[in-house]
N, CA, C and O atoms as a printed pandas DataFrame, in Angstrom:
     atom_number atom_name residue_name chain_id  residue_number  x_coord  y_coord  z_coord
0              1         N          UNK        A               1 -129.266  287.192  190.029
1              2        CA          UNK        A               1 -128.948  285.961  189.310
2              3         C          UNK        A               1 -128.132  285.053  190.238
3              4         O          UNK        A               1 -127.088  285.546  190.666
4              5         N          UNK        A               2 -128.449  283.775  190.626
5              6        CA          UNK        A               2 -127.717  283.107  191.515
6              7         C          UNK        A               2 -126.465  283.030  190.723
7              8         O          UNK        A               2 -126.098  283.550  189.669
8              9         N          UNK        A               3 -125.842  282.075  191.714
9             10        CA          UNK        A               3 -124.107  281.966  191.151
10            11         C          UNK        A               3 -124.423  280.247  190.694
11            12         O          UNK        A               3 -125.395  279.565  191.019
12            13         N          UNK        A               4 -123.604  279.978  190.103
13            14        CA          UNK        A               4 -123.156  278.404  189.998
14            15         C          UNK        A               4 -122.195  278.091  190.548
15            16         O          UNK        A               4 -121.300  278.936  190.534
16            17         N          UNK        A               5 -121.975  277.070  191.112
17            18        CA          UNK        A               5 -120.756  276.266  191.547
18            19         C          UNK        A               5 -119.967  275.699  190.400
19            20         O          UNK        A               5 -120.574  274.802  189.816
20            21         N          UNK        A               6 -118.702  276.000  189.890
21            22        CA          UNK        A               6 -118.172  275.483  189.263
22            23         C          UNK        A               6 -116.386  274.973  189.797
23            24         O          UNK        A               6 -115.529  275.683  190.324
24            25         N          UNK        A               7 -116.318  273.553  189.419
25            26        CA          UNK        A               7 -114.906  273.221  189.826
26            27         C          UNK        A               7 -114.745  271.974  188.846
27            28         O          UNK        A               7 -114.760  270.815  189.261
28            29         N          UNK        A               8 -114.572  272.367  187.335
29            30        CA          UNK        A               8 -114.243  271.926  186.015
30            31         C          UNK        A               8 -114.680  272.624  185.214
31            32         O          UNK        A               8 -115.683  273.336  185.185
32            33         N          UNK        A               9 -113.817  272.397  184.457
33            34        CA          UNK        A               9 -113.624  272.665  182.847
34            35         C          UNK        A               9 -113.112  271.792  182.094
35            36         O          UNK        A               9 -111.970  271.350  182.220
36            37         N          UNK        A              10 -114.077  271.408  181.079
37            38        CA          UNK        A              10 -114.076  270.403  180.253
38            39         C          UNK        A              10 -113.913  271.094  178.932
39            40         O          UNK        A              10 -114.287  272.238  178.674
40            41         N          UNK        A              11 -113.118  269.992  177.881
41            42        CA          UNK        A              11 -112.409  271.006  176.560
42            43         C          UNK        A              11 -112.190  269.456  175.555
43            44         O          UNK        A              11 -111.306  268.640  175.816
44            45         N          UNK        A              12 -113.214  269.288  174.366
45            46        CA          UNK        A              12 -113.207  268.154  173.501
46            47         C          UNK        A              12 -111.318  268.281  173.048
47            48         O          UNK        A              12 -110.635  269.278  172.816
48            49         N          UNK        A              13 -110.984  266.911  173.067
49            50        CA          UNK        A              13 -109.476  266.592  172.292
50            51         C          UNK        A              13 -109.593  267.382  171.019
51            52         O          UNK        A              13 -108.580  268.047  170.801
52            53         N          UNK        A              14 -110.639  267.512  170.022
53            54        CA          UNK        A              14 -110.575  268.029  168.715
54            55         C          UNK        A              14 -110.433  269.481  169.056
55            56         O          UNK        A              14 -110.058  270.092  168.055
56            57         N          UNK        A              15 -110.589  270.248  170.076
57            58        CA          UNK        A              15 -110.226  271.555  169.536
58            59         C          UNK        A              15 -109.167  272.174  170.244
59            60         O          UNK        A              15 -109.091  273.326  170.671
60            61         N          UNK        A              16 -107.958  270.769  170.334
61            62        CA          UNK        A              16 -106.602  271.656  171.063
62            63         C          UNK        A              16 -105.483  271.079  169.789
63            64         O          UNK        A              16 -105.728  269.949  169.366
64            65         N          UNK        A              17 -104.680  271.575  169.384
65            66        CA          UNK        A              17 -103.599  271.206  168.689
66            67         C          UNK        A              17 -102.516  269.538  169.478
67            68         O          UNK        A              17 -102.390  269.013  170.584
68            69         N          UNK        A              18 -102.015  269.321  168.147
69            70        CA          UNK        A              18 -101.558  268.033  168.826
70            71         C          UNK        A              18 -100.587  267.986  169.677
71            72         O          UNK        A              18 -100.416  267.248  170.648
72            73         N          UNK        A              19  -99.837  268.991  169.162
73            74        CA          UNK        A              19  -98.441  269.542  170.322
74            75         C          UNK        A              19  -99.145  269.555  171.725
75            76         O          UNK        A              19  -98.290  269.319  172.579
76            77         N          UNK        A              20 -100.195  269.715  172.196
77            78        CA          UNK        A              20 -100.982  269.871  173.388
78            79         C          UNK        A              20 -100.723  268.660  173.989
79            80         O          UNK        A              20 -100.555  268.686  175.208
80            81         N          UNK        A              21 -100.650  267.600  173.414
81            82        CA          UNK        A              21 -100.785  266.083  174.027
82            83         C          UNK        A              21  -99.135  265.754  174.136
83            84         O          UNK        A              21  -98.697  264.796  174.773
84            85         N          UNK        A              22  -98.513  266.471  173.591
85            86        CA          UNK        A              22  -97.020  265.682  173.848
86            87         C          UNK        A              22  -96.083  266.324  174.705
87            88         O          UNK        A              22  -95.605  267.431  174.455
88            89         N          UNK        A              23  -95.814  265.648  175.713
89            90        CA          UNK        A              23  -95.346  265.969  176.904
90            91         C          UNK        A              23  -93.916  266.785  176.950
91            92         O          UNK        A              23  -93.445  267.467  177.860
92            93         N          UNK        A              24  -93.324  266.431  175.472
93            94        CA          UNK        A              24  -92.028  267.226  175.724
94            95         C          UNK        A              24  -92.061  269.225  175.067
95            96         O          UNK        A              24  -91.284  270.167  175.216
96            97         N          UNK        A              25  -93.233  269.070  174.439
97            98        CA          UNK        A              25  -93.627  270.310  173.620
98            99         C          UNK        A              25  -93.798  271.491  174.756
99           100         O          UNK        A              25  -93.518  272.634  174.393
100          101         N          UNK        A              26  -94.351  271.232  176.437
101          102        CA          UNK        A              26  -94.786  272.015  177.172
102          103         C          UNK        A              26  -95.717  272.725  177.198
103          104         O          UNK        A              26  -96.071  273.336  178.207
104          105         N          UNK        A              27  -96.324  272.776  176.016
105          106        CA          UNK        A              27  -97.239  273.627  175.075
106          107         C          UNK        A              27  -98.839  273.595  176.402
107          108         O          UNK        A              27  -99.462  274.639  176.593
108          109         N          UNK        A              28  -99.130  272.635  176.936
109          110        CA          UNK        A              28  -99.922  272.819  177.597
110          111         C          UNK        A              28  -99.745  273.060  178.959
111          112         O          UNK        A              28 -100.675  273.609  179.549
112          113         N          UNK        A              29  -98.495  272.689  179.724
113          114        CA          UNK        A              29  -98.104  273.179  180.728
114          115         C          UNK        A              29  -99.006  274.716  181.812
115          116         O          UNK        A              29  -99.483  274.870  182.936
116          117         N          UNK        A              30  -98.825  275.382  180.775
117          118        CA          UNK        A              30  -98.857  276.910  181.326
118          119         C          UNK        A              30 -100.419  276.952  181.357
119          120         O          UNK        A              30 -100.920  276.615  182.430
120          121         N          UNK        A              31 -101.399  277.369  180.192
121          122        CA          UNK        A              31 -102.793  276.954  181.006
122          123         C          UNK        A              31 -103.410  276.283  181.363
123          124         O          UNK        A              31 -104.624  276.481  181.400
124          125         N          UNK        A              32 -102.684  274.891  181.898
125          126        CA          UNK        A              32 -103.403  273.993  182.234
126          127         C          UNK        A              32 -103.343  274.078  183.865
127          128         O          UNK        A              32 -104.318  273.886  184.592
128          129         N          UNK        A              33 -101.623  274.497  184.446
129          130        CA          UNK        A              33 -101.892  275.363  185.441
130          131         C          UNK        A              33 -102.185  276.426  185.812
131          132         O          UNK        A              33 -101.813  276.649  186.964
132          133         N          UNK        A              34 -102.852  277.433  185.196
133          134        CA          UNK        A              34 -103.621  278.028  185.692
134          135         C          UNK        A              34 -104.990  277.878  185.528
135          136         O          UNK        A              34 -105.666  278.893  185.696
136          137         N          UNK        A              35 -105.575  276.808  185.229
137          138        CA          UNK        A              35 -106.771  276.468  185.490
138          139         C          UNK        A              35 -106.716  275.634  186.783
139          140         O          UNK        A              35 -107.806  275.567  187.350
140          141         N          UNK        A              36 -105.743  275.009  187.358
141          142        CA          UNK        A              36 -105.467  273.842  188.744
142          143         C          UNK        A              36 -104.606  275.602  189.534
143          144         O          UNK        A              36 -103.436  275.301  189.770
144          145         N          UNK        A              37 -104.700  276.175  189.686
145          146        CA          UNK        A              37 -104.561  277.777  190.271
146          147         C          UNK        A              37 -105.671  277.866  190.557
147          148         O          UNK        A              37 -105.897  277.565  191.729
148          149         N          UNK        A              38 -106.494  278.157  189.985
149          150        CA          UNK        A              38 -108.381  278.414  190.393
150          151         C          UNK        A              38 -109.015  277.497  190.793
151          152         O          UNK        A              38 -110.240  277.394  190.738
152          153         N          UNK        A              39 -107.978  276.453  191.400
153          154        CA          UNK        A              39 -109.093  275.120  191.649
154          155         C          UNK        A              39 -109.973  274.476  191.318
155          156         O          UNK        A              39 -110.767  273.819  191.992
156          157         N          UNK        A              40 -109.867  274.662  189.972
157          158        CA          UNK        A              40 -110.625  273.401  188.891
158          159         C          UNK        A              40 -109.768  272.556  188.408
159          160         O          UNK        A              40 -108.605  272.718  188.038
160          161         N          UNK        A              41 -110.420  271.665  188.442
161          162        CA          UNK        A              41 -110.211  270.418  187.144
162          163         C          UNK        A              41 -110.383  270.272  185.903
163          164         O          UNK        A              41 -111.496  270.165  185.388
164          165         N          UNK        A              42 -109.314  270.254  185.292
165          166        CA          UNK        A              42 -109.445  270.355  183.604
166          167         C          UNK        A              42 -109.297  269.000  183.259
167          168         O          UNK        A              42 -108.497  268.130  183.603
168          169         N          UNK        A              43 -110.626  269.042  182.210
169          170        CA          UNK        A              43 -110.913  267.314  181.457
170          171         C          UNK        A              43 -110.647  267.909  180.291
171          172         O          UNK        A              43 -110.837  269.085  179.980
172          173         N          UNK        A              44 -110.160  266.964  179.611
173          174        CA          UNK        A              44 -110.114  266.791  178.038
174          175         C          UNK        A              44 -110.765  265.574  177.654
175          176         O          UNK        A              44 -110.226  264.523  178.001
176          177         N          UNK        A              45 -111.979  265.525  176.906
177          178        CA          UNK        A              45 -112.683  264.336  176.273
178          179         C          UNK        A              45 -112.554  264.029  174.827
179          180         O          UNK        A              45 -112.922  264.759  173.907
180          181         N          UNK        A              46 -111.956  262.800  174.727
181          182        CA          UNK        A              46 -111.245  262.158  173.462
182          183         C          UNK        A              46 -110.340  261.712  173.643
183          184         O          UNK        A              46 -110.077  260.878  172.777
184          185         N          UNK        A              47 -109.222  261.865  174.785
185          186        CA          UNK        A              47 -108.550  261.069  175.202
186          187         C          UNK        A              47 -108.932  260.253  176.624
187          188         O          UNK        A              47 -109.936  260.331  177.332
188          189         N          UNK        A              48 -107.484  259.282  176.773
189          190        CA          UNK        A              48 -107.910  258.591  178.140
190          191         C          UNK        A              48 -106.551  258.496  178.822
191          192         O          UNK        A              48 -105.526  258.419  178.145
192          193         N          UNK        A              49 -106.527  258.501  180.178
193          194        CA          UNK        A              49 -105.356  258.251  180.800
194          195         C          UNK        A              49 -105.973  258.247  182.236
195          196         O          UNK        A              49 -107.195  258.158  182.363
196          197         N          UNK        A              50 -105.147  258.341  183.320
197          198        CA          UNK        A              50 -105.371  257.705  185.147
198          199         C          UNK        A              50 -104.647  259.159  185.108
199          200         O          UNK        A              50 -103.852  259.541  184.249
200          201         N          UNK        A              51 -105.215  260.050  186.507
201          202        CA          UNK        A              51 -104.507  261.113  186.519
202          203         C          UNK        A              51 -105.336  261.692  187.817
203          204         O          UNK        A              51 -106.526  261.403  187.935
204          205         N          UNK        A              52 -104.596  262.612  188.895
205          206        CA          UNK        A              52 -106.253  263.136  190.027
206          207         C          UNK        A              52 -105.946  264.790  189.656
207          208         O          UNK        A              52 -106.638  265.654  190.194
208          209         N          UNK        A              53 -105.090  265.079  188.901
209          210        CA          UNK        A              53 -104.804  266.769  188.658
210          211         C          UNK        A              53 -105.664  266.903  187.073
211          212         O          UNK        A              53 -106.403  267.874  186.910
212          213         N          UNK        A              54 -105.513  265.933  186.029
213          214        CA          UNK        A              54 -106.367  266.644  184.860
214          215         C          UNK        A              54 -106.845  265.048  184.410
215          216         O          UNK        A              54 -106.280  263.975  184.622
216          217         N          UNK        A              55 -107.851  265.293  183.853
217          218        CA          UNK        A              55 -108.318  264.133  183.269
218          219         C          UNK        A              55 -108.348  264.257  181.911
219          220         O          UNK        A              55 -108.333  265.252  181.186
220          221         N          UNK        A              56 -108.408  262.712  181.609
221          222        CA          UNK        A              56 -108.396  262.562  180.057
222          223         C          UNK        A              56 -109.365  261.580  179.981
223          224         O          UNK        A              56 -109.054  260.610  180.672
224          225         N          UNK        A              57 -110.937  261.401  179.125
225          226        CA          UNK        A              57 -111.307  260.976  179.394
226          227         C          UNK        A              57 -112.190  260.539  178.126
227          228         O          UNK        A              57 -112.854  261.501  177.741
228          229         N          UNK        A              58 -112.392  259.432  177.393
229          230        CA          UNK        A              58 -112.919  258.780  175.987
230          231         C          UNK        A              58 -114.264  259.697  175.948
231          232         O          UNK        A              58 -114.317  260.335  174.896
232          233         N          UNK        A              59 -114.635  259.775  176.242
233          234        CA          UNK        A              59 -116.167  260.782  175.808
234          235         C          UNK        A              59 -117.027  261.786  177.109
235          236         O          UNK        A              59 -116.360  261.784  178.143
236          237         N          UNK        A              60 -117.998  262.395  177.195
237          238        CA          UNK        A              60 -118.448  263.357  177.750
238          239         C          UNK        A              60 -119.659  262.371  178.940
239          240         O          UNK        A              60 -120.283  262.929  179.843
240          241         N          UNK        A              61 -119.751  260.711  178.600
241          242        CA          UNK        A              61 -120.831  260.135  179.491
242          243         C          UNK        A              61 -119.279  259.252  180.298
243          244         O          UNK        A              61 -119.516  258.541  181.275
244          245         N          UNK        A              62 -117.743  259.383  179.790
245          246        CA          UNK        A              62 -117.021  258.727  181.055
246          247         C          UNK        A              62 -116.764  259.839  182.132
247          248         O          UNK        A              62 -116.643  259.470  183.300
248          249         N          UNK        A              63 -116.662  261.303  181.798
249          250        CA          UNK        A              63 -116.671  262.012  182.381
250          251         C          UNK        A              63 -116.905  262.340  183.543
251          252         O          UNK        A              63 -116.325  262.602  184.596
252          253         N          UNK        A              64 -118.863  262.190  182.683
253          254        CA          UNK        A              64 -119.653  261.975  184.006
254          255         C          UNK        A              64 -119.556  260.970  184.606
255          256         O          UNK        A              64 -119.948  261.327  185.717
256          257         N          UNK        A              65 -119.302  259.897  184.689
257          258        CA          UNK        A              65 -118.829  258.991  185.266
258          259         C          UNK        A              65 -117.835  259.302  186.480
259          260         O          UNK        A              65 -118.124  259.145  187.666
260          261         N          UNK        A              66 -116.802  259.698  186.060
261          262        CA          UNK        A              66 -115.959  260.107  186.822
262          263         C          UNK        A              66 -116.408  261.219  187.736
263          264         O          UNK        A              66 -116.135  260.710  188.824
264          265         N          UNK        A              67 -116.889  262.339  187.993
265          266        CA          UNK        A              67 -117.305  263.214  188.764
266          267         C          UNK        A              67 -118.467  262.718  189.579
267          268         O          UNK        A              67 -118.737  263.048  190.734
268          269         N          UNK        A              68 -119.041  261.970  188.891
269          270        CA          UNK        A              68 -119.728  261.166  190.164
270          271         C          UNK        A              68 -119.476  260.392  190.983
271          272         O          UNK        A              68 -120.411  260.086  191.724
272          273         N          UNK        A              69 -118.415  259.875  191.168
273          274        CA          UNK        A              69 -117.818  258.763  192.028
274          275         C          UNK        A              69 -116.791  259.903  193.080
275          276         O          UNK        A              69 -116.085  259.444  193.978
């Protein structure tokens, strides 16, 4: 079975709790670095923000957007 190349992981805004998004909670801190440990990029789609360590990004076609450039 070949391998795939993978360097992201993508995760819809609806299936993380809201504490996830607020910066003083820490709540996402811990696996978000260890997914940037394995040298991926973690997107979250449903939100938006400017960022080159995790993205936040309005839907799954800005995404792609972004990984193509």
């Amino acid at each position: 079975m070949p391998m795939l190349k993978q360097d992201g992981v993508a995760v819809p805004a609806a299936r993380l709790e809201e504490r996830f998004f607020s910066l003083g909670s820490r709540f996402a801190g811990e696996p978000m670095q260890k997914v940037v440990n394995y040298r991926l990029k973690p997107a979250v789609g449903g939100k938006s923000n400017r960022s080159d360590h995790m993205w936040f990004v309005p839907d799954l076609d800005a995404l792609l957007g972004v990984r193509s450039s």
